[in-house]
N, C-alpha and C positions, 0 to 999 in steps of 0.2 A: 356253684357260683353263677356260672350262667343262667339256669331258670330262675335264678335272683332276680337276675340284671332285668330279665324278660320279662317279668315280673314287677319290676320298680319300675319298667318301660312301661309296661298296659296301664300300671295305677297312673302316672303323670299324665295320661292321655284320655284317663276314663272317668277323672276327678272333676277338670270343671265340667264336664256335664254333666255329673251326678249333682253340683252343688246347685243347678237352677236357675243361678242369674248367668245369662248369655250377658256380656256386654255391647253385642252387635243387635240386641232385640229392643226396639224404641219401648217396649211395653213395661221393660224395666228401671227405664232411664228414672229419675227424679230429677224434677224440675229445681233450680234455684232461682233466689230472688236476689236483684239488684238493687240495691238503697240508690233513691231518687231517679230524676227521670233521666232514663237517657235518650237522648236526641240523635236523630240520623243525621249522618254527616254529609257535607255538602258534596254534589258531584263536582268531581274535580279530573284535570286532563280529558276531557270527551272531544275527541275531531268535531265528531259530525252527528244529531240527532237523525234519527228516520222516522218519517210521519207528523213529526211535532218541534215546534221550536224548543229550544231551550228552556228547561223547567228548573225551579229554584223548590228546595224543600218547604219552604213554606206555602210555595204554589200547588204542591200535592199533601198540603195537612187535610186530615180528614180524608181520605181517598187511597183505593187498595190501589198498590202499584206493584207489577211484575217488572225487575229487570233483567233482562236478558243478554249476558254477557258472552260474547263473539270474540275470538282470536285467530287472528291469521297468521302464519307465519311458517 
């Protein structure tokens, strides 16, 4: 009974690797589609900009933007 168990233990352990899709691997992700367009939401609660005054989404249509979000606490 126990090299069973030992046994039922290695398979549960050596199963999703054998099957090939990691779920942690982007390579196997598949993308979905979202019907219609969706629109970024406005920023909302920001204290304080750094380097640039306050931007409206429509003021950065067309244009890559990075945000980089900071927590203190």
């Amino acid at each position: 009974m126990r090299r069973f168990c030992s046994l039922l233990f290695l398979l549960t352990l050596a199963l999703p690797g054998l099957a090939g899709n990691n779920p942690d691997d982007p390579s196997t992700w598949t993308p979905i589609r979202i019907r219609g367009k969706q629109y970024a939401p406005e920023f909302e609660d920001i204290a304080a900009w750094i380097n640039s005054p306050a931007l409206t989404m429509a003021q950065l249509q067309g244009k890559v933007v990075v945000v980089h979000f900071m927590a203190f606490g």
